[in-house]
N, CA, C and O atoms as a GROMACS GRO file, in nm:
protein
  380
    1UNK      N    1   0.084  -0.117   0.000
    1UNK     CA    2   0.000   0.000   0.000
    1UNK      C    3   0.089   0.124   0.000
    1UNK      O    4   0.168   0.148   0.091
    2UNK      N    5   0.075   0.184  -0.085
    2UNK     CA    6   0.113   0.322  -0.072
    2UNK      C    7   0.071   0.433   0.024
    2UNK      O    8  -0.050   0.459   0.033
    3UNK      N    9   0.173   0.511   0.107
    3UNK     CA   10   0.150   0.560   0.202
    3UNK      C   11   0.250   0.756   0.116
    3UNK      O   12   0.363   0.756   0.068
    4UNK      N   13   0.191   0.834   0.124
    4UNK     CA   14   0.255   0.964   0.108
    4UNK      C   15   0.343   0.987   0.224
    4UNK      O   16   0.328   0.952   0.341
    5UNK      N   17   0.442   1.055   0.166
    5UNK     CA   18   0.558   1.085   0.238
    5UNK      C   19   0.557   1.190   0.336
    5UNK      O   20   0.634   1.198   0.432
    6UNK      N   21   0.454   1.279   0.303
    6UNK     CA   22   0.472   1.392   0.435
    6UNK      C   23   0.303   1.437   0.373
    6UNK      O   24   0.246   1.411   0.267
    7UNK      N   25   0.258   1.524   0.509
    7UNK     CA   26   0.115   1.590   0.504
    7UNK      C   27   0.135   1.728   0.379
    7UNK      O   28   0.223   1.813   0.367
    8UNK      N   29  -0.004   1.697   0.293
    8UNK     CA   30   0.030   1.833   0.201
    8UNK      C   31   0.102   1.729   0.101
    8UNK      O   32   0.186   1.815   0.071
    9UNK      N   33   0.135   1.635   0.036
    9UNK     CA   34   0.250   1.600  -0.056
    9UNK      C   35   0.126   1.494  -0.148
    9UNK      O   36   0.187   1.413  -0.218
   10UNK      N   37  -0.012   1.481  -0.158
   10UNK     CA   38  -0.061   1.409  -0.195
   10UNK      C   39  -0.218   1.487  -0.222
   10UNK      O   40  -0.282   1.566  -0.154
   11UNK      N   41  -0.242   1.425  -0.351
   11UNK     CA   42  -0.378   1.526  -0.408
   11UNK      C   43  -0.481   1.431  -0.481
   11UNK      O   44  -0.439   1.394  -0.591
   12UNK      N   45  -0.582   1.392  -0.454
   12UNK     CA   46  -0.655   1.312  -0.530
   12UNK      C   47  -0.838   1.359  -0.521
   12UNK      O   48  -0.902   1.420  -0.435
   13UNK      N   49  -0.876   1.299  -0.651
   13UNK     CA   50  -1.026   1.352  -0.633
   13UNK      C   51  -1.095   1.216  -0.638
   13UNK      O   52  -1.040   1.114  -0.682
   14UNK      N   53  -1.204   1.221  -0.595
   14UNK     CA   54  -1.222   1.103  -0.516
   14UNK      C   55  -1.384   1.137  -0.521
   14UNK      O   56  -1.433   1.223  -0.447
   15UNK      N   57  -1.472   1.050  -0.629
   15UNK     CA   58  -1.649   1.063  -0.582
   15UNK      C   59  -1.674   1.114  -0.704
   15UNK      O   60  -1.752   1.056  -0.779
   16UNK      N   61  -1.611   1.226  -0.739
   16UNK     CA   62  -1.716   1.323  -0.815
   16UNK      C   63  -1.692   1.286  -0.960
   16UNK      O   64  -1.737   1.380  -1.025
   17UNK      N   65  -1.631   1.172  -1.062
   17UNK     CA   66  -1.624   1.156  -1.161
   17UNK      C   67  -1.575   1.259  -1.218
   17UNK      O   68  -1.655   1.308  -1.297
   18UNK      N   69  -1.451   1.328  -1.209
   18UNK     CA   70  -1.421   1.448  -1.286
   18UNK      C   71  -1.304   1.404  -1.443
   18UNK      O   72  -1.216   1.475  -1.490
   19UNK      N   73  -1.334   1.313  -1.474
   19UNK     CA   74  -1.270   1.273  -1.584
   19UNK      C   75  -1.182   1.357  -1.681
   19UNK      O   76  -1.243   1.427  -1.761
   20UNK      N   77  -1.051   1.357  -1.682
   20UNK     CA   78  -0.984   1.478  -1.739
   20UNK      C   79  -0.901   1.557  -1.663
   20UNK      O   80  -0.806   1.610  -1.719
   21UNK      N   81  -0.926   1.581  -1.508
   21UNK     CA   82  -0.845   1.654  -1.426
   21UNK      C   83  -0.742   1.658  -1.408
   21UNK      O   84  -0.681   1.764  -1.399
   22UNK      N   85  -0.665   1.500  -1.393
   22UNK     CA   86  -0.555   1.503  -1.354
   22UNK      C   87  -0.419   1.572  -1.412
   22UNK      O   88  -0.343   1.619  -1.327
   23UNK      N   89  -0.380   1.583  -1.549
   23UNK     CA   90  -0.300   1.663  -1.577
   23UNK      C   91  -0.304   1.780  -1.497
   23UNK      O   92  -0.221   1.829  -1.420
   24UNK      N   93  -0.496   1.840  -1.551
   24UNK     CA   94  -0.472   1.978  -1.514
   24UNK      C   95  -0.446   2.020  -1.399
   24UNK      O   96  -0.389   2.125  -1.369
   25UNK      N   97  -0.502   1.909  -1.308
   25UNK     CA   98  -0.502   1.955  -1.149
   25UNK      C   99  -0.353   1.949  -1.093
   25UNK      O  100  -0.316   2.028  -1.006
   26UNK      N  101  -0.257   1.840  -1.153
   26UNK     CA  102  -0.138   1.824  -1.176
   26UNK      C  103  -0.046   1.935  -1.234
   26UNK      O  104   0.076   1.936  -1.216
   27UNK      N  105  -0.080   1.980  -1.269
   27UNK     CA  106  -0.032   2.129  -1.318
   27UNK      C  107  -0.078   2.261  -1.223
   27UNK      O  108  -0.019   2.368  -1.205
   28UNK      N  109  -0.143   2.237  -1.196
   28UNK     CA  110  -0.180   2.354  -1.052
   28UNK      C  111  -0.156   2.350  -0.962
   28UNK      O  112  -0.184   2.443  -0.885
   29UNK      N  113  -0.085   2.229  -0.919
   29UNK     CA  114   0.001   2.139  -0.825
   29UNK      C  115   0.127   2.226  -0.828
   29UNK      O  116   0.176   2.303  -0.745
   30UNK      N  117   0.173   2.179  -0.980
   30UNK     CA  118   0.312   2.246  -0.980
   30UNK      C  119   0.354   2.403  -1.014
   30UNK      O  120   0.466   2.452  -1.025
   31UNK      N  121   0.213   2.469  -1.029
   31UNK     CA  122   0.216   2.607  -1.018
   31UNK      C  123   0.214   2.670  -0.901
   31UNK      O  124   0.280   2.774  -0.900
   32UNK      N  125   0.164   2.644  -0.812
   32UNK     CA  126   0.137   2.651  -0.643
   32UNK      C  127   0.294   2.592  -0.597
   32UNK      O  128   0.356   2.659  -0.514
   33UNK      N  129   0.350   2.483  -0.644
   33UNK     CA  130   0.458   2.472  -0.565
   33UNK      C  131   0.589   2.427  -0.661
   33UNK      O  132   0.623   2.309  -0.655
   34UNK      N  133   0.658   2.514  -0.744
   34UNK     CA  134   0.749   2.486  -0.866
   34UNK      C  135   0.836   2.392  -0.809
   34UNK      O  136   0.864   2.277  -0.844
   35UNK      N  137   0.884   2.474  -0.696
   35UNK     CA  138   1.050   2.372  -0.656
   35UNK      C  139   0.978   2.183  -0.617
   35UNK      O  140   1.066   2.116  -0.562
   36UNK      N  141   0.876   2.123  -0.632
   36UNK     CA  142   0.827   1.973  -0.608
   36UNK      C  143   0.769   1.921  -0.706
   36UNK      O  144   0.684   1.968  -0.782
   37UNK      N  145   0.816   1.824  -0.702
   37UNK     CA  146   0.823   1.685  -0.798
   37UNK      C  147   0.663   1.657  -0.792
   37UNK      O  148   0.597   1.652  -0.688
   38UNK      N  149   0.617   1.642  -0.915
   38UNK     CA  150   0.462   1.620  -0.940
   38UNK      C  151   0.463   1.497  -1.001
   38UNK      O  152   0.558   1.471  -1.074
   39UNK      N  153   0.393   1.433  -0.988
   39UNK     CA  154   0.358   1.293  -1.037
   39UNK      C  155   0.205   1.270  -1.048
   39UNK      O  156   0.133   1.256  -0.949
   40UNK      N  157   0.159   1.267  -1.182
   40UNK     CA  158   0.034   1.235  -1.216
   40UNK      C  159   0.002   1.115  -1.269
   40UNK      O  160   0.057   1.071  -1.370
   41UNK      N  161  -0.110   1.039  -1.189
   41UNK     CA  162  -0.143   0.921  -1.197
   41UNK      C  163  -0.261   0.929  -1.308
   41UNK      O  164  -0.351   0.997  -1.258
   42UNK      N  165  -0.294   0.888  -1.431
   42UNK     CA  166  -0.420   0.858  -1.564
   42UNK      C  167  -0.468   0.798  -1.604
   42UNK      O  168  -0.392   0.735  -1.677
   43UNK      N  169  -0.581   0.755  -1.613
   43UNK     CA  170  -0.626   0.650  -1.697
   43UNK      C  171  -0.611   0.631  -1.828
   43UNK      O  172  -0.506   0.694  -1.848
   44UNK      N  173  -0.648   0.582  -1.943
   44UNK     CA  174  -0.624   0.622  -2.085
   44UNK      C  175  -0.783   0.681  -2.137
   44UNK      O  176  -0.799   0.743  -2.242
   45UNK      N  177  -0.873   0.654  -2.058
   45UNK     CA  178  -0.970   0.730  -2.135
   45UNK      C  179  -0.989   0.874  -2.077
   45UNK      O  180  -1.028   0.974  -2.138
   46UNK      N  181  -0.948   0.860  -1.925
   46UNK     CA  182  -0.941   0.998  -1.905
   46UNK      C  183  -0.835   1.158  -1.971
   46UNK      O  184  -0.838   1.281  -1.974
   47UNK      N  185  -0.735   1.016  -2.020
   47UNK     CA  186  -0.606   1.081  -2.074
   47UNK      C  187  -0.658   1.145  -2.200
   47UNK      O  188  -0.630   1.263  -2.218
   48UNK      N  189  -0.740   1.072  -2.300
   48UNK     CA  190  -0.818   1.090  -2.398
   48UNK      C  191  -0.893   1.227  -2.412
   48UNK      O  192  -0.889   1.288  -2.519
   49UNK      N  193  -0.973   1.283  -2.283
   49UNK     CA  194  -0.972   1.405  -2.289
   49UNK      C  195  -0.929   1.519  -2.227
   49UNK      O  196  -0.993   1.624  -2.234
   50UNK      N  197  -0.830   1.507  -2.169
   50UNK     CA  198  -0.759   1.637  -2.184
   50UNK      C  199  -0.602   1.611  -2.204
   50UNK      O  200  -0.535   1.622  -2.101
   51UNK      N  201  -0.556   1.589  -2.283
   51UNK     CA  202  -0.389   1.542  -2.293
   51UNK      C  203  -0.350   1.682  -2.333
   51UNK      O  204  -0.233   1.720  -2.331
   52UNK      N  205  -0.461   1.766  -2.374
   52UNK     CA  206  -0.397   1.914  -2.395
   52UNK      C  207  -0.314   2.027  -2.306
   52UNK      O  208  -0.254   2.132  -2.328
   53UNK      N  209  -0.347   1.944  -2.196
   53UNK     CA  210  -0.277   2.004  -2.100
   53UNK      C  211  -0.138   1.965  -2.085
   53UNK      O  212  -0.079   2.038  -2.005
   54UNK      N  213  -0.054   1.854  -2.146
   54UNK     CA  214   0.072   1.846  -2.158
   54UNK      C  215   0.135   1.931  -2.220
   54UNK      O  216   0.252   1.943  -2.183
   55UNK      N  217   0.086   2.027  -2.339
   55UNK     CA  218   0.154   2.131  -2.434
   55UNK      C  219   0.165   2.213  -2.308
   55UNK      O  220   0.271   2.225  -2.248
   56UNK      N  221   0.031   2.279  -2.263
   56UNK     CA  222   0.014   2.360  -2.170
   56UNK      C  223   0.186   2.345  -2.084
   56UNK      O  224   0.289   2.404  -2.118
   57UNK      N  225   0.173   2.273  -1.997
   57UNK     CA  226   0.276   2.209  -1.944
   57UNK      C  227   0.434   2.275  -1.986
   57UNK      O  228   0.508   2.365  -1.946
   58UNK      N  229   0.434   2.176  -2.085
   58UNK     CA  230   0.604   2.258  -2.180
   58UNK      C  231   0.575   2.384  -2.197
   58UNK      O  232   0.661   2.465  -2.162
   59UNK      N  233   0.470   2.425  -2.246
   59UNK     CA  234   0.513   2.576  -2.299
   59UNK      C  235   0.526   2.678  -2.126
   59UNK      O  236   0.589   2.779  -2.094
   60UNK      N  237   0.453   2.608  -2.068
   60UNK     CA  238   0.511   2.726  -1.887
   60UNK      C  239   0.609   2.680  -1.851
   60UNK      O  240   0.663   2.750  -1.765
   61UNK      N  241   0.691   2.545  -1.890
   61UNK     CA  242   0.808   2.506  -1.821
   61UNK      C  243   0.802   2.407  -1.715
   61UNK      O  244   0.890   2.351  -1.651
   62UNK      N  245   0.690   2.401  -1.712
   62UNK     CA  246   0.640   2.314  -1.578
   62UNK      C  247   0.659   2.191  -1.619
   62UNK      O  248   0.603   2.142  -1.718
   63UNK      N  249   0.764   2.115  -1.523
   63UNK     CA  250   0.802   1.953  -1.594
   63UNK      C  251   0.679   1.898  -1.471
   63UNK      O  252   0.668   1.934  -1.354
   64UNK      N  253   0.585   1.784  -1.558
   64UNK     CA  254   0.523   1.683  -1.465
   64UNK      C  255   0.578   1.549  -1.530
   64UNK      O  256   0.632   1.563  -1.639
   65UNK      N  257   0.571   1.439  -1.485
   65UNK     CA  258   0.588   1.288  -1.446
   65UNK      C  259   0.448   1.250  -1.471
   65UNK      O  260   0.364   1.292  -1.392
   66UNK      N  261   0.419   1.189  -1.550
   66UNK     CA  262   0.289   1.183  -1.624
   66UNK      C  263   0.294   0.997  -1.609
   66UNK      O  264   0.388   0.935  -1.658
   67UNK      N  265   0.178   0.926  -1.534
   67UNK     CA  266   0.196   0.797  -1.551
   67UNK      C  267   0.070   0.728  -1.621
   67UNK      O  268  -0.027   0.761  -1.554
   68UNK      N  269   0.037   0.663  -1.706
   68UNK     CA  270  -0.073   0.653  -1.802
   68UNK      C  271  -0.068   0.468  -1.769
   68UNK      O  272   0.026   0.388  -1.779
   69UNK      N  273  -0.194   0.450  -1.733
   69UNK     CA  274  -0.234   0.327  -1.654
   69UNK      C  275  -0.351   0.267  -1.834
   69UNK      O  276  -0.441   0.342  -1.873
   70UNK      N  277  -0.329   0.174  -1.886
   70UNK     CA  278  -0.433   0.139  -1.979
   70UNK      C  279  -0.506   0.003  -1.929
   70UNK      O  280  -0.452  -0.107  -1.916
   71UNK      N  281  -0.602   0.027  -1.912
   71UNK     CA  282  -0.729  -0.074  -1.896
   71UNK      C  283  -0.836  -0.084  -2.007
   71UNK      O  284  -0.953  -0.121  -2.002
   72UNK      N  285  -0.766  -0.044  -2.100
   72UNK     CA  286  -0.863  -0.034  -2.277
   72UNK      C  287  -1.002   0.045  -2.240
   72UNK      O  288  -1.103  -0.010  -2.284
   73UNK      N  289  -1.023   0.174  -2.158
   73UNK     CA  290  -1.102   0.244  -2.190
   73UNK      C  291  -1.153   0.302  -2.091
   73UNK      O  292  -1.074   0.349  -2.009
   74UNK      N  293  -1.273   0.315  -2.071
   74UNK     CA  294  -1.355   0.405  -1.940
   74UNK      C  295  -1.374   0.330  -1.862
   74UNK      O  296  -1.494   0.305  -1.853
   75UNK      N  297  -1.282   0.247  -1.759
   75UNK     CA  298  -1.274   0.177  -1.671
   75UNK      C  299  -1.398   0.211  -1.579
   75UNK      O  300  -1.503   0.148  -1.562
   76UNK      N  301  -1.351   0.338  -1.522
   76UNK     CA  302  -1.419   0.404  -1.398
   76UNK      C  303  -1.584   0.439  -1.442
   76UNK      O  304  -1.658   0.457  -1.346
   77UNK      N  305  -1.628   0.446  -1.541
   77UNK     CA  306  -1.789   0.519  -1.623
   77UNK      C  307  -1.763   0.316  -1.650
   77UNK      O  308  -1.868   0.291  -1.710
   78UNK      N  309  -1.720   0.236  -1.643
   78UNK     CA  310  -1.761   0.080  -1.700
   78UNK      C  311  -1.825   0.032  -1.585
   78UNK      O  312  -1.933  -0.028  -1.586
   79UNK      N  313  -1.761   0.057  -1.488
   79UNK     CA  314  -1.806  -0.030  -1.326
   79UNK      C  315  -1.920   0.037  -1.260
   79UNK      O  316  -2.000  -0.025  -1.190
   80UNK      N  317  -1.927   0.166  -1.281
   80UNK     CA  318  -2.033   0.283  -1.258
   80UNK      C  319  -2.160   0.228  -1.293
   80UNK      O  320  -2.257   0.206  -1.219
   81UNK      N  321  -2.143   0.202  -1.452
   81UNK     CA  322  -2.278   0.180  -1.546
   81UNK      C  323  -2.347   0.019  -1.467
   81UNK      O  324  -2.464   0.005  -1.430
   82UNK      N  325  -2.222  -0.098  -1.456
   82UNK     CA  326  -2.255  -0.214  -1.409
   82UNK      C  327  -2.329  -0.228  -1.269
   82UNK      O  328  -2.430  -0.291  -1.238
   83UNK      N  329  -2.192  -0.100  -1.155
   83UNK     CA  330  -2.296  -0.126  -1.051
   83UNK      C  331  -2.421  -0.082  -1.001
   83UNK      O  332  -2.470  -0.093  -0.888
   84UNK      N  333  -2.476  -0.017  -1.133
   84UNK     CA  334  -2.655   0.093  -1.102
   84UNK      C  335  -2.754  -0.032  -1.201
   84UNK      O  336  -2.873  -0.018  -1.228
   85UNK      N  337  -2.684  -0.130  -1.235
   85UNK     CA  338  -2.776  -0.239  -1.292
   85UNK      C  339  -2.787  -0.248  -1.467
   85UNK      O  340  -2.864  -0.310  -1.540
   86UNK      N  341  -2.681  -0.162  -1.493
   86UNK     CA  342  -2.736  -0.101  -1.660
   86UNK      C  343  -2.604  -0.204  -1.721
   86UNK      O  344  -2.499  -0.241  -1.668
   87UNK      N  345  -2.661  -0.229  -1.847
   87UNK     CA  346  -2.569  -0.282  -1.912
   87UNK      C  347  -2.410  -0.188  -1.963
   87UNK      O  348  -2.416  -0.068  -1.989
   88UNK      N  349  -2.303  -0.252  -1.968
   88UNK     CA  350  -2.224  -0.132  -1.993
   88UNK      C  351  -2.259  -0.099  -2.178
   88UNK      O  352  -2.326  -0.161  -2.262
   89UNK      N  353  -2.180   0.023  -2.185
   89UNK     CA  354  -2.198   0.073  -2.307
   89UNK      C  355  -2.129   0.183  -2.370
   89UNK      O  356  -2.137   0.304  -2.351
   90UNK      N  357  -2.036   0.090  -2.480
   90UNK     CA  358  -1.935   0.208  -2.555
   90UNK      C  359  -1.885   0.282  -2.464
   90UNK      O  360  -1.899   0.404  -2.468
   91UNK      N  361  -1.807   0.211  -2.348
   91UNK     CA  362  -1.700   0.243  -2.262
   91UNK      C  363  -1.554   0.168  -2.264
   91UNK      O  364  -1.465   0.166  -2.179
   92UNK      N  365  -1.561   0.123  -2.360
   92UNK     CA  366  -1.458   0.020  -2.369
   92UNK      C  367  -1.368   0.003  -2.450
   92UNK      O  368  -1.435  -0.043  -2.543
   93UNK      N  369  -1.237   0.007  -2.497
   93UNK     CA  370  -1.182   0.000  -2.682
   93UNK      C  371  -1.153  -0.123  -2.683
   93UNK      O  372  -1.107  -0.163  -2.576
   94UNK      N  373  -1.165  -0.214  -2.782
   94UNK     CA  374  -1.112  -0.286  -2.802
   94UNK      C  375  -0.995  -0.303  -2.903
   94UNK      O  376  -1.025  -0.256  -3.013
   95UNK      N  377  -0.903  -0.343  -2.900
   95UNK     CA  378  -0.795  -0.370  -3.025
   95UNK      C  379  -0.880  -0.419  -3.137
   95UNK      O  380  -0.829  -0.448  -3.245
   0.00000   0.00000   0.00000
């Protein structure tokens, strides 16, 4: 289990389905605090919509550590749809 290293050194959203954040919120991370090492954790479908925020990124200078987790699609909107009783749907890529 992963445990954060000191209070304040760890940022996660948690409930509200905000699909897309993490770069950005990851980047506001490292605007609030330049001199620390940012590490952003992604899904690939979340990565899917907003990867625009990596240009963002280079062009302020702001280096993040970007880690891209693939589970072939909307993992988190797949288990959502299953556990309210609904069949899933066009959450998924397949090769």
């Amino acid at each position: 289990l992963w445990q954060a290293g000191a209070p304040g050194s760890y940022h996660a959203e948690y409930g509200f389905s905000t699909m897309g954040y993490e770069i950005a919120g990851g980047l506001g991370v490292k605007m609030a605090k330049p001199d620390e090492e940012v590490v952003v954790m992604i899904g690939d479908g979340s990565y899917l919509m907003l990867n625009s925020e990596i240009a963002t990124s280079v062009m302020l200078g702001l280096k993040l550590t970007i880690v891209l987790l693939d589970n072939t699609g909307y993992g988190c909107i797949n288990r959502l749809q299953m556990a309210t009783g609904g069949a899933n749907f066009n959450n998924l890529l397949k090769d």
